[in-house]
C-alpha positions as CSV (number, residue, x, y, z in Angstrom):
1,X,4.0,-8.2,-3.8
2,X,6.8,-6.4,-2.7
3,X,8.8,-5.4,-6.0
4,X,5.6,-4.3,-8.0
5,X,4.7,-2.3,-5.1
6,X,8.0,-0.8,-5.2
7,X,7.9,-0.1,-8.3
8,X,4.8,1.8,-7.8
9,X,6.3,4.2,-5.0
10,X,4.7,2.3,-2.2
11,X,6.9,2.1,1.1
12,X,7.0,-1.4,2.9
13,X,5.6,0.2,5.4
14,X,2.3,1.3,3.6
15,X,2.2,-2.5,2.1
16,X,2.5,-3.9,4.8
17,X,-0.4,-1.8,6.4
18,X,-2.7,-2.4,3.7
19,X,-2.1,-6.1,3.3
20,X,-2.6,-6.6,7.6
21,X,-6.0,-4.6,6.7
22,X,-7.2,-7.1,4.1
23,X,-6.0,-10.0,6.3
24,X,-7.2,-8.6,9.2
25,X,-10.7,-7.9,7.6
26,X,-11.2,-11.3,5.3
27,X,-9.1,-13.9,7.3
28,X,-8.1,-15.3,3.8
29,X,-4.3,-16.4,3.5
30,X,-1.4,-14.1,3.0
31,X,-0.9,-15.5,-0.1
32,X,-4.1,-15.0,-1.4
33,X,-4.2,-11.5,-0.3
34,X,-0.5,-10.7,-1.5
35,X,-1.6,-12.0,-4.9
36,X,-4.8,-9.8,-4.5
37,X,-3.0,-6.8,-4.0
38,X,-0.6,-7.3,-6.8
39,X,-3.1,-7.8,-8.9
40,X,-4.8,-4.3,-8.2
41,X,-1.2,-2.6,-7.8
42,X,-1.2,-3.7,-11.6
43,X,-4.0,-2.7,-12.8
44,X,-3.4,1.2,-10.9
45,X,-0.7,1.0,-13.2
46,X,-1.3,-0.1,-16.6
47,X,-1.1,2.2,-19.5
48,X,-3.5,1.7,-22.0
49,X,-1.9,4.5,-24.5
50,X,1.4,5.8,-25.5
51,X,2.6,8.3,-23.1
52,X,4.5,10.7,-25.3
53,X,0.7,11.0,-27.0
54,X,-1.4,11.3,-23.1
55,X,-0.9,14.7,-22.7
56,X,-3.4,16.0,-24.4
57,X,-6.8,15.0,-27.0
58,X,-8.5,18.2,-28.6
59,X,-7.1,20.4,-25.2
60,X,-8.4,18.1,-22.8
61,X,-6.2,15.9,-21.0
62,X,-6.7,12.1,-21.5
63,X,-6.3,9.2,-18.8
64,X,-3.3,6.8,-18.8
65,X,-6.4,3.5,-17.9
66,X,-9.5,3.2,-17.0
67,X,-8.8,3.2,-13.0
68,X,-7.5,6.6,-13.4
69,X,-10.6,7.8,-15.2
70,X,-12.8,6.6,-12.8
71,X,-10.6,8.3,-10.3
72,X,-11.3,11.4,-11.9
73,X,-15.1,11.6,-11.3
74,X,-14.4,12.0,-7.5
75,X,-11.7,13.7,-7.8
76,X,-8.8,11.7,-7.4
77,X,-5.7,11.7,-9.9
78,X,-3.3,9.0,-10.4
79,X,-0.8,11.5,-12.0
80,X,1.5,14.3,-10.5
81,X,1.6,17.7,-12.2
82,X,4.3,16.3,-14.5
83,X,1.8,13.8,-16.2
84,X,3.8,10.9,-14.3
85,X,2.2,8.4,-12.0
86,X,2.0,9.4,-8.4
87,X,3.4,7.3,-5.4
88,X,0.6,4.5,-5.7
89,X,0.4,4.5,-1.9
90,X,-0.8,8.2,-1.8
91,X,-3.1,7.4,-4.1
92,X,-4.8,4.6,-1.9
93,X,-4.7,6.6,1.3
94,X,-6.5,9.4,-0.8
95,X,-9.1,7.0,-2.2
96,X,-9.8,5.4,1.3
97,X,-10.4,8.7,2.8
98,X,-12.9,9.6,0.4
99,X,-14.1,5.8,0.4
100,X,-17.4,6.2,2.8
101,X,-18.5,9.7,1.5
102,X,-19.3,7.5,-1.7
103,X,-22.6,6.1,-2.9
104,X,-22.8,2.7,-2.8
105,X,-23.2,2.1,-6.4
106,X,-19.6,4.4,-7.3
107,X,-18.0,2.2,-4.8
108,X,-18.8,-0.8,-6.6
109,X,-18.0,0.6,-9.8
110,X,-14.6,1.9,-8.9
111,X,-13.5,-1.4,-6.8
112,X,-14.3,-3.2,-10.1
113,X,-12.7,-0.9,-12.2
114,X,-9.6,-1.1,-9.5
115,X,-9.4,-5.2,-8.7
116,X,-11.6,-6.4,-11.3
117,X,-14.6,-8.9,-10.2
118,X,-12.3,-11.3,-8.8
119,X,-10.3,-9.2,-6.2
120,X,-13.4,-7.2,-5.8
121,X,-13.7,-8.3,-2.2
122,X,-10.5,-8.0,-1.3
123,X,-10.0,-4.1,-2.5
124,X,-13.4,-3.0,-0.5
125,X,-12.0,-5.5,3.0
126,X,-9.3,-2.9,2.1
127,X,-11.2,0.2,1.8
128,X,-13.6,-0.9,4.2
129,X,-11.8,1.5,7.3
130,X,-9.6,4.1,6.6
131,X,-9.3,5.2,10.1
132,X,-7.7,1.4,10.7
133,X,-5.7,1.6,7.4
134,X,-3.9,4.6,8.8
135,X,-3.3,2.9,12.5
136,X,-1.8,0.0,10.6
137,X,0.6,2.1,8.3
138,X,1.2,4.4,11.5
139,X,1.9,0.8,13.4
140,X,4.7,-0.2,10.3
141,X,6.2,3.5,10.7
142,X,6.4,3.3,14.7
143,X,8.0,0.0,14.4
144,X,11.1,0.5,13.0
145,X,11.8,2.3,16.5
146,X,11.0,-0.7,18.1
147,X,13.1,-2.9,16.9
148,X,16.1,-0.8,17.0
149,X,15.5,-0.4,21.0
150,X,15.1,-4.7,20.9
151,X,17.9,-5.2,18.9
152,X,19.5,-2.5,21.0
153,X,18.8,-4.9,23.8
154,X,19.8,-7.9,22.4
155,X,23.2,-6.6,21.7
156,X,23.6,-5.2,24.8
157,X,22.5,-8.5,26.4
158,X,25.0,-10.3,24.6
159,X,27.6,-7.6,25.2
160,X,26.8,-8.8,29.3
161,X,26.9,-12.4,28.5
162,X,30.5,-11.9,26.9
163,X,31.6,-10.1,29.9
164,X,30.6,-12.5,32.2
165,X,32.0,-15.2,30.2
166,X,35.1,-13.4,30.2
167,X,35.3,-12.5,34.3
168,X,34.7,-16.3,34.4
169,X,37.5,-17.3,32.2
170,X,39.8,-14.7,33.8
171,X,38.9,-16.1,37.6
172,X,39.6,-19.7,36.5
């Protein structure tokens, strides 16, 4: 999961927040999920025409796939203001704060548009609480911090052992 999602200008912190949502909300296997969430990552980014020709049929601008014309009708974009593909991640944070102010019938048809029947469950267990989604990703960003106090720790436990060990050595 992680190179296609790196390729699509997700962070491994917002990948790892959106996979912990789906496993958290399914309690299917990582691998299942991780394959799931490929799987829609890919399908974000597929281009279904040429993209020196996407800028523009008869003045109106075209979509680079189907998820980013279904995107469109609630107002969500998958490209920047240069025609490329946005950060995939922004994209999903966007869609999952929209998510609940969406009929029920435009949520199906978008989370089949975006996973396809097949990792239809899994996009909505992802979509199904964007409040959670962003304590997750907030989790992955807060925890760099604590590892670098742990590892802090751990070095400066070792650091201690050493001394000791030494001040032993020296007194015999």
């Amino acid at each position: 999961t992680a190179s296609i999602a790196e390729s699509a200008g997700m962070s491994f912190e917002s990948t790892s927040a959106m996979l912990a949502m789906m496993i958290e909300t399914t309690r299917e296997a990582p691998e299942n999920l991780g394959t799931a969430l490929k799987t829609i990552i890919a399908r974000f980014q597929e281009m279904k025409s040429n993209p020196m020709e996407i800028l523009s049929i008869d003045g109106e601008e075209a979509s680079l796939n189907k998820v980013d014309k279904a995107l469109a009708t609630i107002g969500i974009s998958l490209k920047d203001a240069s025609g490329q593909f946005r950060d995939l991640d922004e994209v999903i944070f966007e869609l999952a704060d929209k998510w609940d102010g969406l009929d029920r019938n435009t949520q199906r048809w978008i989370a089949n548009t975006v996973a396809g029947s097949r990792q239809q469950s899994r996009f909505l267990a992802l979509m199904s609480d964007s409040e959670r989604l962003h304590e997750l990703y907030n989790a992955a960003i807060n925890s760099e911090d604590a590892s670098l106090v742990q590892y802090a720790k751990t070095l400066d436990s070792i650091d201690g052992k050493m001394n000791q060990l030494s001040t032993s050595f020296q007194q015999f």
